[in-house]
Structure formats: structure tokens, C-alpha cells
N, C-alpha and C positions, 0 to 999 in steps of 0.2 A: 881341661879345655876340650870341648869338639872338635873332632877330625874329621872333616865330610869325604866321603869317597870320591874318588876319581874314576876316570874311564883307563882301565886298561886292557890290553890287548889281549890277555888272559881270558877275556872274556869271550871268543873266537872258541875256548877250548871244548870238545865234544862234550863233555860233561855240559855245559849249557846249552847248548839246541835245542832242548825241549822247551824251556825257557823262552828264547828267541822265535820259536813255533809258536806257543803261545800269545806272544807280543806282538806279530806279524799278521795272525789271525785276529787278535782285539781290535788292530787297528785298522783292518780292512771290515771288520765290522760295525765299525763307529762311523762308517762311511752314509752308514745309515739312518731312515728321519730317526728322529727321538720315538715316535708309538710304537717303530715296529723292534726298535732297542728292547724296547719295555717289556712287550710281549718277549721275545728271547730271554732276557735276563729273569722273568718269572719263569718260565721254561724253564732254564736253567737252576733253578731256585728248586723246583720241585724235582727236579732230575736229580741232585744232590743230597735227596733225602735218601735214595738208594743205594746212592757213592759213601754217603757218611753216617753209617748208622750211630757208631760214638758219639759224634757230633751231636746227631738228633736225642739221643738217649741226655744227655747235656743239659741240652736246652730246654726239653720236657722237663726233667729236673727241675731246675731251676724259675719255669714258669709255676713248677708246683708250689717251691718253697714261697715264690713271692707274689702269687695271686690264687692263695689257699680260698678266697670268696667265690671264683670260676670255678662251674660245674666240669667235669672234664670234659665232656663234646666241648666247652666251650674255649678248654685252654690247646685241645686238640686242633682245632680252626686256627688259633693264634698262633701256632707252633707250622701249621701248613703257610699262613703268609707269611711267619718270621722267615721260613726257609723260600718262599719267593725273593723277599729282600737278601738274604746272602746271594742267589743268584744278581739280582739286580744290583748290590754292592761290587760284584762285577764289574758290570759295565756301569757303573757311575764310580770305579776307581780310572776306570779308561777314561772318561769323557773330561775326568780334573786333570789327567795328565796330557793328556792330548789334544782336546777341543779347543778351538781359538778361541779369545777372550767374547768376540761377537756373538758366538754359539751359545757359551756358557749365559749371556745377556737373557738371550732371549727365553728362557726356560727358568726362571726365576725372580722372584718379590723378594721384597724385605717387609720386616713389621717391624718394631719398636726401635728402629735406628737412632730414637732420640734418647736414650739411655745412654746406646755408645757415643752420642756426639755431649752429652753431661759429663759423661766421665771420661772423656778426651777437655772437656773445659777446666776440669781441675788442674790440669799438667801434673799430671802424675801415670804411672805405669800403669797396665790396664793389666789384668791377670782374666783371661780368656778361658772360661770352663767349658772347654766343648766333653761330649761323650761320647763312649763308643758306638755310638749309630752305626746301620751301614752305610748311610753317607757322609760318613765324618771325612772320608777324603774329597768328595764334591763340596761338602759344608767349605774346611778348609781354603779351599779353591776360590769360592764364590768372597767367600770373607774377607782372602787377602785380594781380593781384587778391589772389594772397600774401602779397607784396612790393611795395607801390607804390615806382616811383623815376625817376631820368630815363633818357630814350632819346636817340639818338645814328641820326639819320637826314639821308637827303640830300633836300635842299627838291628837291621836282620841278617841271619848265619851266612846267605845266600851272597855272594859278593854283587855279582849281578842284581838282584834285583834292591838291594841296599840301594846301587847306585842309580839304578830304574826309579823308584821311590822317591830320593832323594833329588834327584833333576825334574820329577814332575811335580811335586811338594814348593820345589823352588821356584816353579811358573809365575807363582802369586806370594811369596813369602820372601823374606830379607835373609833368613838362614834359619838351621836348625841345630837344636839341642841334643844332648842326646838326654832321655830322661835320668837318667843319676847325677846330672849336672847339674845342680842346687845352686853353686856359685854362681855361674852362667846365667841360670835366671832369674837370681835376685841382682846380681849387673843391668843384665837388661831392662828388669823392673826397674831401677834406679835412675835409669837414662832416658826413663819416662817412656820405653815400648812397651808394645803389647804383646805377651806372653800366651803362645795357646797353648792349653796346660790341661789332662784329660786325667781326673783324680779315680775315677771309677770299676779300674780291675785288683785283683786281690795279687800283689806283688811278693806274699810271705808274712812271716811274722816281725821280719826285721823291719825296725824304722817304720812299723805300723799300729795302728790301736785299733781296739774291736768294740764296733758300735753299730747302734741299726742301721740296715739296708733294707726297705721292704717289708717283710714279716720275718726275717732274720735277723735276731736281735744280736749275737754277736758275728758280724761281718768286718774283717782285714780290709783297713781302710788306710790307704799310704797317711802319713804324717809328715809328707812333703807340703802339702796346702797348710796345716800350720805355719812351716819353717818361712816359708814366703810371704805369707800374708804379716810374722810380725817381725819381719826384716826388711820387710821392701813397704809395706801396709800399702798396697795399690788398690785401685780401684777392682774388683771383683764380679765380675760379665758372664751370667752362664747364656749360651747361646743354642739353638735347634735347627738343624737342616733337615726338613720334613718334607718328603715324599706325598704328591698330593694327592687325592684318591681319587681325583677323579681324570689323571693322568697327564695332566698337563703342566708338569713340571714340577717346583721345589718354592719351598716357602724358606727362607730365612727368616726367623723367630730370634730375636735379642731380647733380653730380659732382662729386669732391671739390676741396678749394682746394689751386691748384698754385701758389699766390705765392711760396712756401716757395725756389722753384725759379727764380725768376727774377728775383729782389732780387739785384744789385751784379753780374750780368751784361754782356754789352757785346751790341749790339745782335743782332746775328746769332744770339748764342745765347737770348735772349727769344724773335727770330721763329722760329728753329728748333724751342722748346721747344713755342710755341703750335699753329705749324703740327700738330707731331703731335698737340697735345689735340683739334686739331680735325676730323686726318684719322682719330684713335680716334674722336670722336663721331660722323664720315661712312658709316664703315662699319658703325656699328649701324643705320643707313638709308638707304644708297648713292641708293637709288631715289627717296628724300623731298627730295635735294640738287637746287639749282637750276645743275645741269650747262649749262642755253642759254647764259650770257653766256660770253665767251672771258673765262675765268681766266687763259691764259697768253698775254695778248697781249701783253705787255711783255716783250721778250727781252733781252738783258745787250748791250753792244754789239758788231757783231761778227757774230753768231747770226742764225741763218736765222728767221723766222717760224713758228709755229706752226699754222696757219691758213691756208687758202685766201684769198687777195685780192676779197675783194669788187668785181664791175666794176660801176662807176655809168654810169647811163645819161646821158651827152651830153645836155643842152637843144637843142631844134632855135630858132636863133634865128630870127625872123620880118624876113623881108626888108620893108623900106622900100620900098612901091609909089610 
């Protein structure tokens, strides 16, 4: 079972100041309209190519592996606006956790809400595939204010910002999961809620199978989306919080329910089937994808790496006078 953080007073301690600097500063900048956020957050987006060279080495990476048809000027550009959207992932995690519900209103559509109102008519639990966008915490936001239901996140190291997380998550959501909580959300699924459930990073080889992602033909894909889909067989919803380009806000994208597709399957072919729902939802916003973390760190055994080895630096130990 899930134990959601609380507020404690620990969190006053010097060691978080920086922290509470940062949150003090986001939110006196959210004070601001929505265009000129925008511009800052892209700002900040490219100023963090400089801060995060790892990061950007990453992503390049990985726009190779999976859009080997891009000339490089061409994935070079996508990798300049990917890192506009981490800056702007920014402040669109501020505006889900902070913006009153009227704000959030006014800066977003929806399109195919008739799929979710199909697959709310069956009365059965709705299995919610969002992905790691950068605005999967605005997505989130904007959906439970729809939809309220539960989320399905990884508690972070930070105690603070766990609990930061976790109270702005809650604005628009009934509770959360913590993701190795399997039980929990095939409960939920069963009591006919909706489940956001985000199948898309490479979690190890454990409790995972390797199938295509992309042009990665063996890619670590959890086998969590089996275990759900033939225990609880809900309705199955991938959804899209897209960034719109011509800057006036966010489109919510619902797609239709592919449960249909992946009831009495064997594992492989559930994560095969997902992976493509998800790499259709990627490339209606290649650029909005959270390309930094290595996706294909987990290789099959055998297999070369896909990634440069990071070299740690030595501790110099202190000689004994």
C-alpha cells in the first residue's frame, strides 16, 4: 500500500533552502501572463543546454537511435527545441501545481473527449496512458480537472519536493500510487477508476520484456501494462498534452480505447502493441518528448551499450598526518 508524504517541520532544515528558493522564485514568476512565461521557459530551455551537457549528449543520442531518416541539421534543430520544452516543462510543472483552476481553463482545448466519455459508458476502469512529455504534469492537471482519478508516480529521494509533488498532483487527482504498486492499481481498476499509468521509461530488466521502441528493436519495456490490462481488462486511453505552436496554449488529445487489442495477449505482444500507441502519440510532438533520460539503457544480454560510459571522478582520499 501507498504512504503519501506529509508536511513536516524538517523541512525548515538548511539543507532545503535552496529548494524553497526555487519555489518562492517559480511562484512569483507564475505571477506572470502566459506569453511572456513562454518566452522565459524557452530561455530557460536553451540556457540548460549549457548547464547540462550529459543531459544534452542523451537526448542527441537517442534522437539518433530513433529518427535515423533525420539528416543531422535536422535532428540538431529538434534537440534545440526539445531543450526549449525541458525549460518550459519548468514552468508548465508550476502553472499544474499552482495556477487556479480558472487560469488553467483558459489556456486549453480538448479533442476526442468522446472516446473518454465511451469508455466511461462501459463502467469499467479506464487505464490512462499518458507519457513522459514535458507536460505531462500540466497534461495531468488539466485531465483531472475532467477526470478526476488516481496517479501512478515515483516518490522522489528529496523529502521535500516528494511532498511538493505530491500536494500539487493532488489539486486535480483523488490519490496516488506509488509505481510498484501493481495491487493498488488493479484495486482501482476494479472499482471502475481511472488509472494514469505512464508505461514509457526503461525501468531494468526486471519484470520487463524487450520489444520495439522506434527503430530500437530490442527496447526494456515494463510488463506492468500486461499484468493490468489481464487482471483488471479496463478500458485502455492513451492521451496527449501538446504544446501549441503557435503559443496560445495546450491542446488535450484523447485517443481512442485500444483495450480491444490487448485482452488474452501474452506479454510481448501487449508491450509491442503499447509501445506503438505511444510512439503514434510521440511523433505528433517529437519535440515535447522528454528525450534527456537514456531510454535504452537496459540492453538484452550480450549487447553492446547504447551510450557513452560516464567516467566518475575518483575521490582524492585525505592522507593521515
Amino acid at each position: 500500500m501507498t504512504r503519501l508524504p506529509t508536511f513536516s517541520l524538517s523541512f525548515f532544515h538548511p539543507r532545503y533552502w535552496l529548494l524553497w528558493l526555487g519555489i518562492i522564485l517559480l511562484r512569483g514568476a507564475l505571477l506572470l501572463p502566459y506569453p511572456l512565461l513562454r518566452r522565459l521557459g524557452c530561455s530557460l530551455g536553451r540556457l540548460s543546454m549549457w548547464v547540462l551537457p550529459r543531459r544534452v549528449k542523451v537526448a542527441r543520442r537517442n534522437l539518433e537511435l530513433c529518427f535515423p531518416e533525420l539528416s543531422a541539421a535536422e535532428r540538431e534543430q529538434l534537440l534545440r527545441k526539445n531543450f526549449e520544452s525541458v525549460g518550459m516543462g519548468v514552468v508548465e510543472t508550476g502553472i499544474a501545481w499552482y495556477w487556479p483552476d480558472w487560469r488553467v481553463r483558459k489556456w486549453f482545448t480538448v479533442s476526442g473527449y468522446e472516446h473518454m466519455e465511451k469508455a466511461r459508458a462501459g463502467k469499467r476502469g479506464v487505464l490512462l496512458i499518458g507519457m513522459h512529455f514535458l507536460t505531462l504534469e500540466l497534461g495531468a492537471r488539466i485531465f483531472g480537472m475532467l477526470n478526476p482519478g488516481v496517479g501512478v508516480y515515483r516518490p522522489n529521494n528529496n523529502a521535500l519536493y516528494d511532498w511538493l509533488q505530491t500536494r500539487g498532483r493532488l489539486r486535480s487527482n483523488k490519490t496516488m500510487l506509488d509505481r510498484y504498486d501493481l495491487k493498488g492499481m488493479i484495486k482501482a481498476l476494479k472499482q471502475d477508476e481511472i488509472v494514469w499509468y505512464a508505461p514509457d521509461h526503461d525501468y531494468g530488466a526486471r519484470n520487463s520484456v524487450f520489444v520495439p521502441f522506434f527503430n530500437v528493436q530490442d527496447a526494456a519495456t515494463t510488463a506492468g501494462s500486461y499484468m493490468l490490462v489481464r487482471s483488471a481488462r479496463p478500458a485502455v486511453v492513451p492521451f496527449i498534452p501538446r504544446r501549441r505552436a503557435d503559443g496560445k496554449g495546450y491542446e488535450l488529445i484523447i485517443l481512442p480505447d485500444i483495450g480491444e487489442q490487448l485482452y488474452d495477449r501474452d506479454k510481448e505482444s501487449v508491450a509491442t502493441r503499447m509501445n506503438q500507441a505511444i510512439e503514434e502519440a510521440i511523433r505528433q510532438a517529437p519535440e515535447q518528448y522528454m528525450w534527456l533520460h537514456r531510454r535504452f539503457k537496459t540492453r538484452p544480454e550480450g549487447e553492446a551499450a547504447l551510450y557513452e560510459k560516464v567516467k566518475k571522478r575518483k575521490r582524492k582520499r585525505k592522507r593521515k598526518s
